[in-house]
C-alpha positions as CSV (number, residue, x, y, z in Angstrom):
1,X,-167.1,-46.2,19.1
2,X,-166.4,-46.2,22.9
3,X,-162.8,-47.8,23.8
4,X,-163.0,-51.4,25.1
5,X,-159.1,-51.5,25.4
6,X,-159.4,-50.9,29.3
7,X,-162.3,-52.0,30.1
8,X,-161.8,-55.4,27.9
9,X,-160.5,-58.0,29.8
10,X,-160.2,-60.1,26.9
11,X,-158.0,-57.2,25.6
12,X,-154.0,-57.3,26.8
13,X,-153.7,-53.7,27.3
14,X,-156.8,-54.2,30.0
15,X,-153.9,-55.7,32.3
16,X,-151.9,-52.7,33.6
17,X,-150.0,-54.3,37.1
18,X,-146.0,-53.3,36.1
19,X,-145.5,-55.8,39.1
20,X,-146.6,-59.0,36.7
21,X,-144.5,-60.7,35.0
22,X,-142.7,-64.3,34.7
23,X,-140.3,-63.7,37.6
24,X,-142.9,-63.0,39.9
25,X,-144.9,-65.8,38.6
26,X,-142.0,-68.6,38.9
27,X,-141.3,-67.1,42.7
28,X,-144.7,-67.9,43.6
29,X,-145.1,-71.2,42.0
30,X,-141.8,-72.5,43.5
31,X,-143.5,-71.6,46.8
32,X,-146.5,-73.4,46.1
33,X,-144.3,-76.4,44.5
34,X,-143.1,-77.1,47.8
35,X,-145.4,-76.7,49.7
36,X,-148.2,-78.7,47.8
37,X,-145.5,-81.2,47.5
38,X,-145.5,-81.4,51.4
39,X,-149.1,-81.5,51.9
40,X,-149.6,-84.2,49.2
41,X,-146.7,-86.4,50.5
42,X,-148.8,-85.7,54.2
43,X,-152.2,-86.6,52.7
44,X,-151.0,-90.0,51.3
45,X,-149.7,-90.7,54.9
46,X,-152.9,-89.9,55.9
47,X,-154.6,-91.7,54.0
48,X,-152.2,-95.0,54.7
49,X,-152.7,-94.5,58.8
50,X,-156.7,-95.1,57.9
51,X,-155.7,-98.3,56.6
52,X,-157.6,-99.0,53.9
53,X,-156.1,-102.7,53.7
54,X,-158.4,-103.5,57.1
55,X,-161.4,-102.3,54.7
56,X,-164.7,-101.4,56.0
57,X,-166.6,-98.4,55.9
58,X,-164.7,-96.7,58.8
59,X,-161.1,-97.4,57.4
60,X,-161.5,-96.6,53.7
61,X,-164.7,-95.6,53.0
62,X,-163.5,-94.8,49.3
63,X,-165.6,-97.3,47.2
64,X,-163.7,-99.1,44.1
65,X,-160.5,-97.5,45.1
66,X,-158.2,-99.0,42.0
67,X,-154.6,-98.1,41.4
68,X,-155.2,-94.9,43.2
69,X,-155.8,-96.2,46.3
70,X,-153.0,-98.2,46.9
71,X,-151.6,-99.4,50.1
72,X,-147.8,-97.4,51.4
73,X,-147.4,-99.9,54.4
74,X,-148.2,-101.0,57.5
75,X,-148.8,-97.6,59.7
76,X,-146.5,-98.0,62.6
77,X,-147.4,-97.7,66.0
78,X,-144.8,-95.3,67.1
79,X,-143.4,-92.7,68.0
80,X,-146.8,-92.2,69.3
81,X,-146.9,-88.6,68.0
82,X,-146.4,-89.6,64.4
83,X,-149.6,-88.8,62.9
84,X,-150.6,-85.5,64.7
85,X,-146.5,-84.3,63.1
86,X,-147.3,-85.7,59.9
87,X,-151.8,-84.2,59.8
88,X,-150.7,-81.3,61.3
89,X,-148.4,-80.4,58.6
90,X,-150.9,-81.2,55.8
91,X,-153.5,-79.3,57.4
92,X,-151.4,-76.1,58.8
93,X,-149.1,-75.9,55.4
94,X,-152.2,-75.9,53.1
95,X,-153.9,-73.3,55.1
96,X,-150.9,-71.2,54.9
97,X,-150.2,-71.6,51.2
98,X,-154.0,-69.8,50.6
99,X,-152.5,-66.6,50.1
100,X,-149.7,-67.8,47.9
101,X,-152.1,-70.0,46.1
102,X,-154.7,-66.3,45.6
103,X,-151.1,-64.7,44.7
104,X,-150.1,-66.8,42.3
105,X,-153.4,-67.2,40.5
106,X,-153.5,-63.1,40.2
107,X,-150.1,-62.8,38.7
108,X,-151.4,-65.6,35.6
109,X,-154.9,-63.7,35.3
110,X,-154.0,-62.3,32.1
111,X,-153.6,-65.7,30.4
112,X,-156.7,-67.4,31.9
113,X,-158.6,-64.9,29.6
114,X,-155.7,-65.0,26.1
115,X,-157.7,-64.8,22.8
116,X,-158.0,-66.8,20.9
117,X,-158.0,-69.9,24.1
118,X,-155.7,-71.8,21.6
119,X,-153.6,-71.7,19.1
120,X,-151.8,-75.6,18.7
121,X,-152.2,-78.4,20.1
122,X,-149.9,-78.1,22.4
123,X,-151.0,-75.4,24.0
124,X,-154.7,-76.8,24.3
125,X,-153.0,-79.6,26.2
126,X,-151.5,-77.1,28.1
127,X,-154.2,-75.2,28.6
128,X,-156.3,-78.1,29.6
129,X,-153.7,-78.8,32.2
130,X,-154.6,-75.7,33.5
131,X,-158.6,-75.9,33.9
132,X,-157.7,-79.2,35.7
133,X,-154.8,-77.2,37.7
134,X,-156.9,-74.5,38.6
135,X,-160.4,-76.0,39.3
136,X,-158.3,-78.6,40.8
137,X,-156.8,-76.2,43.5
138,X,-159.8,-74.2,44.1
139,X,-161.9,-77.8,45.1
140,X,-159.0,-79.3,47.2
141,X,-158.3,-75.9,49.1
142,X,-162.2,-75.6,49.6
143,X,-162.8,-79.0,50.7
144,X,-160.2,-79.0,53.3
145,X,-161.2,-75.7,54.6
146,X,-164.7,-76.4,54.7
147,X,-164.3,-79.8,56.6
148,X,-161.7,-78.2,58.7
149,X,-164.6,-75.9,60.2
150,X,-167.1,-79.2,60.1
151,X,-169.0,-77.9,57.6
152,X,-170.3,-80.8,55.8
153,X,-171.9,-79.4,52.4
154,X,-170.4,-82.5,50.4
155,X,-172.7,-84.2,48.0
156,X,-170.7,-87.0,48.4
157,X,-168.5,-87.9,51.6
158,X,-165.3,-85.6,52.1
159,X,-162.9,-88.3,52.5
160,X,-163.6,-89.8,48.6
161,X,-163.6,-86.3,47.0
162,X,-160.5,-85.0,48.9
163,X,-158.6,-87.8,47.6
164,X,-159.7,-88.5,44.5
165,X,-159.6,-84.2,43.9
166,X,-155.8,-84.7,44.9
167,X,-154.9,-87.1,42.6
168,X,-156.5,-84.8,39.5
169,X,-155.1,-82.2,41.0
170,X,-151.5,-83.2,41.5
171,X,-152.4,-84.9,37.5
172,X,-152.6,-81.4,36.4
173,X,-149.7,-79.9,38.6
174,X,-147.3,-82.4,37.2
175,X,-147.7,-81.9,33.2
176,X,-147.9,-78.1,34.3
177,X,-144.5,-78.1,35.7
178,X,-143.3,-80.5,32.5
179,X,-144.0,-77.4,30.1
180,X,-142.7,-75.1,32.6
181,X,-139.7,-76.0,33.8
182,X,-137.5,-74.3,31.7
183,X,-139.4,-71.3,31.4
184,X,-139.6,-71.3,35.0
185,X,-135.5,-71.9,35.4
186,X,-134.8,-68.8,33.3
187,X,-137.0,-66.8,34.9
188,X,-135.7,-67.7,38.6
189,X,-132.2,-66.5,36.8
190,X,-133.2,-63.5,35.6
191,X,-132.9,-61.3,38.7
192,X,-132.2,-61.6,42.1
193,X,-134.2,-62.5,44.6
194,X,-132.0,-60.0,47.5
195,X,-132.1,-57.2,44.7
196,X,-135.8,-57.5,44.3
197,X,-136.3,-57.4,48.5
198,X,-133.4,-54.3,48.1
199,X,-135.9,-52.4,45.3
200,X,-137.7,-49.5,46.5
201,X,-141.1,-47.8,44.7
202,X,-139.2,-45.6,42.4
203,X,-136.5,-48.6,41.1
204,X,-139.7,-50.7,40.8
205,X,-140.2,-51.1,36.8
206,X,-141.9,-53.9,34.8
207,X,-140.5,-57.1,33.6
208,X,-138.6,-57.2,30.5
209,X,-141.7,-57.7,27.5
210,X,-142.4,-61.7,27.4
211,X,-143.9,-63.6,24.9
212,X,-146.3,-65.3,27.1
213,X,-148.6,-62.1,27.3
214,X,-147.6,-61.9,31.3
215,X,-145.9,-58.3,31.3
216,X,-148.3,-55.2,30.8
217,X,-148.5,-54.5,27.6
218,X,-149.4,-50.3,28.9
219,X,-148.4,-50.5,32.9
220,X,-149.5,-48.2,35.1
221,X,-147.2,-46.7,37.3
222,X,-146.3,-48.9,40.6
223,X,-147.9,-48.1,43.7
224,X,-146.2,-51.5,45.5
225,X,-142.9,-53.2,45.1
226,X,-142.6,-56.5,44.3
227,X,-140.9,-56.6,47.7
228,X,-144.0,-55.1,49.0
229,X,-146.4,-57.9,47.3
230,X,-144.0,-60.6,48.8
231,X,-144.0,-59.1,52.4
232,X,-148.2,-59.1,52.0
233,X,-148.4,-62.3,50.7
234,X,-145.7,-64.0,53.4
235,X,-147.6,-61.6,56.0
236,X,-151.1,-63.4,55.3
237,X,-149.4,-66.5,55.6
238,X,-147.7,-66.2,59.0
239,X,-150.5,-64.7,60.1
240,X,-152.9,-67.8,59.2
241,X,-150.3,-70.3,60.5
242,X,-150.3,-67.9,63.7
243,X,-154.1,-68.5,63.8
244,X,-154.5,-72.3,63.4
245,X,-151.5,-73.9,64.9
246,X,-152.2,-73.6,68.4
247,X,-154.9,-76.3,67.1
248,X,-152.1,-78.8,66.6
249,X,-149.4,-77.4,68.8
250,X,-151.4,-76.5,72.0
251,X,-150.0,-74.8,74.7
252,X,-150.1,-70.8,74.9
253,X,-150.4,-70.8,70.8
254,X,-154.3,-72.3,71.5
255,X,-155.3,-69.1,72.8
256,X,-154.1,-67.4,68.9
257,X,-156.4,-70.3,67.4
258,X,-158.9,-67.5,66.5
259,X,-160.1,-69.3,63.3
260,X,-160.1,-72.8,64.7
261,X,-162.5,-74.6,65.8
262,X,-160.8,-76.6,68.5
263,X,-159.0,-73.9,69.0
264,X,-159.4,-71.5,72.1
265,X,-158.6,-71.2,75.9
266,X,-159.0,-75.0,77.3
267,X,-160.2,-75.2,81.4
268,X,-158.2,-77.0,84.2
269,X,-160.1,-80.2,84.5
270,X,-159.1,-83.8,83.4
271,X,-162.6,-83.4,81.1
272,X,-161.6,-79.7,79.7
273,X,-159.9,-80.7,76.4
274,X,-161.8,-81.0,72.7
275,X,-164.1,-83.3,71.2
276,X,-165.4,-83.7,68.0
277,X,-169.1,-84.7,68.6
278,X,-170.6,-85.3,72.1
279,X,-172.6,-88.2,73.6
280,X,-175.6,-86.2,72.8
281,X,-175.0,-85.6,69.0
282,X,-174.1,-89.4,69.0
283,X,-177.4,-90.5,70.4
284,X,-175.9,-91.9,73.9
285,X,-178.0,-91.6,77.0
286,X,-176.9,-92.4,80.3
287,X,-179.0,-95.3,80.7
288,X,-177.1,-97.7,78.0
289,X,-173.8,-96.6,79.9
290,X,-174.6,-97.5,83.3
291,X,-174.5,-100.6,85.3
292,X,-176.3,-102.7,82.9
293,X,-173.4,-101.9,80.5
294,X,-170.7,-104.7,79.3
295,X,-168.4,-105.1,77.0
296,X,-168.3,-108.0,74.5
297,X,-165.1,-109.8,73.5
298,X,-165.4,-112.0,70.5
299,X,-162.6,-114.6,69.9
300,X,-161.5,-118.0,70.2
301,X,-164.0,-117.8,73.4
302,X,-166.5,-115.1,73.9
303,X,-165.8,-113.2,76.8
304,X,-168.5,-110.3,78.5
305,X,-166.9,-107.6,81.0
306,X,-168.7,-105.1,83.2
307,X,-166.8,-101.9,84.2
308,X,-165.9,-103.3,87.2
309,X,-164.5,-105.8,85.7
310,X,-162.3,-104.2,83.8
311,X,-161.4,-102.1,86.5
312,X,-160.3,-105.2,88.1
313,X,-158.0,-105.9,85.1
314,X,-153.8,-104.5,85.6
315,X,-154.0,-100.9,84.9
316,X,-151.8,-98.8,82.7
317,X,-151.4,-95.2,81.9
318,X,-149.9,-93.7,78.7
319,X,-149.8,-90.3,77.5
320,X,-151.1,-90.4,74.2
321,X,-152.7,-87.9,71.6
322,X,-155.9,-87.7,69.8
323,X,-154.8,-86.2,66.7
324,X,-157.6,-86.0,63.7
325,X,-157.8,-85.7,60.3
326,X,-158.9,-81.9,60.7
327,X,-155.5,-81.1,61.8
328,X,-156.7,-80.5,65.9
329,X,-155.1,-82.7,68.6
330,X,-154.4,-82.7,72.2
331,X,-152.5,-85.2,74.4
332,X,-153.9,-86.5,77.6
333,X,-152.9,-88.7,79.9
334,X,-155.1,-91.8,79.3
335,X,-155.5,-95.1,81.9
336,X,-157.1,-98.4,81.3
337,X,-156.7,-101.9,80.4
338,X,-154.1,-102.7,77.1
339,X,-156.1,-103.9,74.1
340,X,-153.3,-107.0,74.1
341,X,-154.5,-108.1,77.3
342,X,-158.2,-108.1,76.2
343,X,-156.7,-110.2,73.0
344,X,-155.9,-112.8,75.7
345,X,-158.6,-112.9,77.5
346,X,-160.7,-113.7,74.2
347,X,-158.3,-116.9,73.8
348,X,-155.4,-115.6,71.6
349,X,-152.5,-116.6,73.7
350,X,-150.4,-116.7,70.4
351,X,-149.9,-112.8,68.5
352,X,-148.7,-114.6,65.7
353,X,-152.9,-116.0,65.0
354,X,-154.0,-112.2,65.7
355,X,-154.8,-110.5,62.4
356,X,-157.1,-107.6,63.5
357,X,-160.5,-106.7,65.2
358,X,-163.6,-104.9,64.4
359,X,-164.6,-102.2,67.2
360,X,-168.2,-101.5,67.9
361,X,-169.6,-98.6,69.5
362,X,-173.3,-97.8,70.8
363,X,-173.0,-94.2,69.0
364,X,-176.2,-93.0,66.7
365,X,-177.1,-90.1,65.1
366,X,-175.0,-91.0,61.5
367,X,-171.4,-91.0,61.9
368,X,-169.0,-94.1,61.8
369,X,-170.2,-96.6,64.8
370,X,-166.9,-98.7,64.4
371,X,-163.4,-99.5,63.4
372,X,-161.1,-102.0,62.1
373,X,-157.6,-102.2,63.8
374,X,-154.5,-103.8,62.9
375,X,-152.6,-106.0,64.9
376,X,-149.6,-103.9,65.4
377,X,-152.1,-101.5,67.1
378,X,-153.8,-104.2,69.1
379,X,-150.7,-105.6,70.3
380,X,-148.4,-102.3,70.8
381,X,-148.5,-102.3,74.7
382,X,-149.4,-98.2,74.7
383,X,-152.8,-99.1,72.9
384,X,-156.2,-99.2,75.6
385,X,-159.1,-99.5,76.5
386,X,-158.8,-96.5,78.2
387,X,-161.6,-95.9,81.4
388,X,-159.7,-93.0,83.3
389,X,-158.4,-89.9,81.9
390,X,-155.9,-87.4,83.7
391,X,-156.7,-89.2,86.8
392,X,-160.8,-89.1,86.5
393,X,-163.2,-91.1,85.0
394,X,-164.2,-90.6,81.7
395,X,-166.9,-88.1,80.9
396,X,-169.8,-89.2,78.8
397,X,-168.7,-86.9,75.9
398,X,-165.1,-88.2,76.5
399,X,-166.5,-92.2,76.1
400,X,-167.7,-93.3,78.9
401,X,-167.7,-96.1,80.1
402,X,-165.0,-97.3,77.3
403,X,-163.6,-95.9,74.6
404,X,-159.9,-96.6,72.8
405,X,-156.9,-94.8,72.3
406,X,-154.5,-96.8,69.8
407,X,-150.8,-95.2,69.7
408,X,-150.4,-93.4,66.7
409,X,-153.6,-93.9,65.0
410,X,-156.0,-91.2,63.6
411,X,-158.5,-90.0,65.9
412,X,-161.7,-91.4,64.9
413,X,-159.6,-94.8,65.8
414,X,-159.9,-93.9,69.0
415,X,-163.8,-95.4,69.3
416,X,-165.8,-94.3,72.0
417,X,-168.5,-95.5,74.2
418,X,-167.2,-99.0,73.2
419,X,-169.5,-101.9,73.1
420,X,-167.6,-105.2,71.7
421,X,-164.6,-105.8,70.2
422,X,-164.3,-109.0,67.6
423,X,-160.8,-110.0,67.0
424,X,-160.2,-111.9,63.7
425,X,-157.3,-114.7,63.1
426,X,-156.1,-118.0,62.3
427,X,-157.9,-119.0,65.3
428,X,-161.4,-119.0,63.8
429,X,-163.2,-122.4,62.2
């Protein structure tokens, strides 16, 4: 009979890593505790600054939302860098927990395959916890990633899975930690994290025997510290962070932003900065831009504007950012007319009767063709209609002839090639 016992991976003594074992295991899932903490904390805040109180396809797209989809409050207008801190963070943390999230997932291996799969039931519930837990991670770290690099292989929109995933996942992650904890505390006292970092390959020995089949039965002699494992695994991290955040950051860290796709060297002109899909993607020709163009304001009165005539309107420049839900933004300096003073000239003289607007766009070519803003964003004098950018006109891929920029808000607030705007309040019959 040949011998299965290595070759088995049902079989304990087929797991032979001396470096496994429940210390390890607890050091890594702190890690992640925290930092999937952070990114779902981020998410939710995400998810508030789209609004999903204004409704509509744009704002929460998320059909039947329930209980899950509840509203945090009303997403401030400022500081006007609020939301690329808060997207940044969930995008650039969960990247950067991908190694730690592999890690941690190698150093449990041996009970994903434990015979027989359950024993009380108890542990099914536990071990049901951890399908959801681990299929859980797996689709929220792919679905991020994948949308992060526009790749759009959903068979259902991102947005609804990603959140929806999160909840499950963060479902799972919580009765996890419940029968955990303990086990987890007495591990974390069990040695020192300094003395493990101190260890070298020949002090390097396996765990104490546990009796949650984590610890080689038959090790095999070390050929890394744990220190060593910890070094790799913090390494891969860095080195991701070091490769994405000049997304966010900008700056020199944009040239590092190898595996980014806004990412990269950026020119010297007002035009040379990111965006997501250009006038030609959208379906926007010159001709529907041009002089024949006019912008529709929809009110107590209804009000149409030529780009001259805007032009004519007081003038403001802010310095605001397009941050989006991808975790890429850039700031620019953006001129134009305030969205408050097109409020007035549709016959709201009162803010107090303003209750939002709905923000059409001439884009094709699939995509979200408007937006719903609140009226803190309408009436926050650093929101536009911005027509000039760094000085220049806008570019067609850029918005021309109109397009918004709302302080604060997620980027695809910031509508582009702008055709009317219809603001909604007490004011209407």
């Amino acid at each position: 009979m040949p011998d299965t016992t290595r070759t088995n991976p049902f079989r304990p003594t087929f797991w032979r890593s001396p470096l496994r074992g429940p210390w390890l295991t607890s050091v890594l899932g702190l890690v992640l505790l925290v930092g999937l903490t952070l990114v779902f904390v981020t998410g939710l805040l995400s998810y508030d600054a789209y609004n999903p109180w204004l409704g509509g396809k744009f704002n929460d797209p998320t059909p039947g939302r329930g209980i899950l989809g509840f509203y945090l409050f009303e997403w401030p207008t400022r500081p006007v860098w609020l939301y690329r801190l808060t997207q940044g963070v969930h995008v650039l943390v969960g990247l950067a927990l991908v190694p730690v999230l592999l890690a941690k997932l190698w150093s449990v291996i041996p009970k994903l395959f434990a015979w027989p799969p359950v024993a009380s039931p108890a542990q099914a519930i536990e071990r049901l916890s951890l399908l959801l837990l681990v299929g859980g991670g797996f689709f929220e770290f792919a679905t991020g990633i994948v949308n992060i690099q526009y790749w759009y292989v959903f068979p259902t929109g991102f947005y609804a899975a990603h959140f929806y995933g999160a909840w499950v996942f963060v479902a799972a992650l919580v009765v996890h930690v419940a029968f955990r904890t303990r086990i987890v505390v007495t591990a974390l006292r069990s040695r020192s994290l300094r003395g493990e970092l101190r260890t070298g390959l020949a002090d390097t020995h396996p765990e104490p025997p546990d009796s949650h089949g984590l610890v080689a039965q038959a090790p095999a002699p070390p050929t890394m510290t744990r220190r060593g494992l910890l070094a790799l695994v913090g390494g891969g991290s860095l080195l991701i962070l070091a490769m994405s955040a000049g997304q966010t950051i900008g700056g020199p860290l944009r040239r590092l932003a190898l595996l980014a796709p806004r990412g990269g060297v950026q020119g010297t002109a007002p035009g040379d900065f990111p965006v997501n899909k250009t006038a030609a993607y959208r379906g926007i020709t010159v001709a529907e831009t041009g002089p024949d163009w006019r912008l529709l304001l929809v009110g107590r009165r209804t009000v149409r504007l030529s780009r001259a005539d805007l032009l004519a309107l007081p003038q403001h420049t802010e310095r605001l950012p397009i941050a989006c839900v991808e975790g890429w933004s850039t700031v620019q300096d953006w001129t134009g007319v305030r969205l408050r003073d097109l409020v007035g000239l549709a016959g709201l003289k009162d803010p107090g009767t303003l209750a939002g607007a709905h923000v059409e766009s001439l884009q094709r070519g699939g995509g979200f063709g408007s937006a719903n803003l609140a009226a803190n964003q309408l009436l926050d004098p650093r929101s536009l209609l911005a027509l000039r950018v760094n000085g220049a006109d806008l570019s067609l891929d850029h918005g021309f002839p109109a397009r918004v920029m709302v302080a604060n808000g997620p980027g695809v607030h910031n509508t582009k090639w702008v055709s009317a705007m219809t603001f909604h309040g007490t004011f209407e019959v």
